[in-house]
C-alpha positions in Angstrom: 90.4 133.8 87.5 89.1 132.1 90.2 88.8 133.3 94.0 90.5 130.7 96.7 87.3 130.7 98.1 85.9 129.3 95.7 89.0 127.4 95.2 88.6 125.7 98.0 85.4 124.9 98.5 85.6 122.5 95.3 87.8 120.4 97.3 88.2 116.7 95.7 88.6 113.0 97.8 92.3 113.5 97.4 92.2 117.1 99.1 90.2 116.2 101.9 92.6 113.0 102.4 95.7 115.2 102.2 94.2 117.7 104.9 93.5 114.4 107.0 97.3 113.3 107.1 98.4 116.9 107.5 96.1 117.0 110.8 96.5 113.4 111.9 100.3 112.2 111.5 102.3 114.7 113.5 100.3 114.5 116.3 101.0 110.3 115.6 104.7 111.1 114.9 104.8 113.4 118.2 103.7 110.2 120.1 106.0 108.5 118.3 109.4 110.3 118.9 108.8 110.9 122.4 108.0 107.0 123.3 110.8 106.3 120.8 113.7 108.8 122.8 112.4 107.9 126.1 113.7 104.5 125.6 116.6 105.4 123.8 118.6 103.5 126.1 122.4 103.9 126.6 123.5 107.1 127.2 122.4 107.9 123.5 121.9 111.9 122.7 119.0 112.2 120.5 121.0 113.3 117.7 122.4 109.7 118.2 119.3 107.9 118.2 118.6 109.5 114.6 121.0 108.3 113.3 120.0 104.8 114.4 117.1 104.8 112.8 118.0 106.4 109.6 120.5 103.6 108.9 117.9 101.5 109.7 116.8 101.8 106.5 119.4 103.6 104.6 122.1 101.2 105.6 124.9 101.4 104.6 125.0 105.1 104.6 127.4 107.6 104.4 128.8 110.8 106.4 127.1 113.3 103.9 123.6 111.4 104.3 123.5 111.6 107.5 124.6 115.3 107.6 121.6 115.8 105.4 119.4 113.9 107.1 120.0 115.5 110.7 120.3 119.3 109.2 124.5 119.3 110.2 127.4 120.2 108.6 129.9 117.7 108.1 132.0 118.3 110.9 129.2 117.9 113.8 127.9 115.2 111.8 131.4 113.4 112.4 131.7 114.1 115.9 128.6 112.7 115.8 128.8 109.2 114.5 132.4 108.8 115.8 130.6 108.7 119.3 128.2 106.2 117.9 131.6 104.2 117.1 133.2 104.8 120.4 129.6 102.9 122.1 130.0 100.3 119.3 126.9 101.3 118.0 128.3 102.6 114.6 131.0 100.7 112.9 133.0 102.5 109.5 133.9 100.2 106.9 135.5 101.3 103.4 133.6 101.3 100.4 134.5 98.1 98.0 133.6 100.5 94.9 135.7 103.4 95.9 138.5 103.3 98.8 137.9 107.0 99.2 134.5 106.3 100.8 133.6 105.4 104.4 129.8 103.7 104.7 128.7 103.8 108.1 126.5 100.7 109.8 124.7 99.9 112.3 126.7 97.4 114.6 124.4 94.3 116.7 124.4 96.4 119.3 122.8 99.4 118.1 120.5 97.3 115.9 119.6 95.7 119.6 119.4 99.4 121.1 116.7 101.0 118.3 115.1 97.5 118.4 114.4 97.9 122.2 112.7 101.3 122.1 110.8 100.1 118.6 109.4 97.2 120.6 108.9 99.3 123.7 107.0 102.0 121.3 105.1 99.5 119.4 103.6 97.8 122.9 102.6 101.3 123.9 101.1 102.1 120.8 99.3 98.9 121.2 98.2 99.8 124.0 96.4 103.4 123.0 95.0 101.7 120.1 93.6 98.6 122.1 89.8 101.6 122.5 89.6 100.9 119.2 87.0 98.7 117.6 87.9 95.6 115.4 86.4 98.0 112.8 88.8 101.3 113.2 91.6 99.0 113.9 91.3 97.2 110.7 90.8 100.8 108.7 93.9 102.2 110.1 95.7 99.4 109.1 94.6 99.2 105.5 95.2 103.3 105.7 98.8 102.5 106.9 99.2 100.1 104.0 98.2 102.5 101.4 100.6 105.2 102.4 103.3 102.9 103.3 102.8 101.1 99.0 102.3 105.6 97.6 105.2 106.6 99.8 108.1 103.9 100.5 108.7 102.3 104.0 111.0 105.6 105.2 109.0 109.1 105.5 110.7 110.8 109.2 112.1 109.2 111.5 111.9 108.9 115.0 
């Protein structure tokens, strides 16, 4: 059997990659979140602003994912989203496949609100990236690319 020392020391492209993203992207995601929630805009709990973006791309959605999604049970999740509704951020809307179902969506006005802070936190991102050389810029993008085509446009959200 062989010893995790020298487990590890025969560590392959792919292993020294993965450590890479494990180091690299929560510190990114930190960034992210915080420039992200500090222009949530509208009064909007952060709990709120979750849910935002995860129908950004899971839209329509419905109470169960985003109970999942957020770590709730049903009932806070509910409370939840019906305050999203009362801003007119949220709108319900019944399911054309089964009448039983209620899909939740985003409404212009929270698609305006997550776009607002995405904009903000793209500028500012921008802006800490702008040390970078036309070189690094150009490999962080193709390195975005790559994970974005292996893992899907949606990994956490902010």
């Amino acid at each position: 059997m062989q010893s995790l020392h020298d487990a590890t020391n025969l560590r392959t492209p792919s292993d020294d990659c993965a450590a890479r993203i494990l180091d690299s992207v929560p510190a990114v995601m930190r960034f992210i979140r915080q420039e992200m929630r500090s222009h949530r805009g509208q009064g909007l709990s952060v709990p709120q602003f979750r849910v935002l973006a995860f129908l950004r791309f899971r839209e329509p959605a419905n109470l169960s994912d985003i109970a999942d999604h957020l770590g709730l049970m049903l009932p806070s999740a509910s409370r939840l989203v019906q305050g999203l509704v009362e801003k007119k951020m949220v709108e319900r809307e019944t399911s054309t496949t089964d009448r039983r179902a209620i899909l939740l969506r985003r409404t212009a006005q929270g698609v305006r609100t997550l776009n607002a802070a995405r904009t903000w936190t793209r500028a500012r991102l921008a802006r800490e990236l702008k040390e970078l050389s036309p070189e690094q810029a150009q490999t962080v993008t193709r390195a975005m690319d790559v994970l974005r085509q292996k893992f899907g446009a949606w990994g956490n959200d902010a």
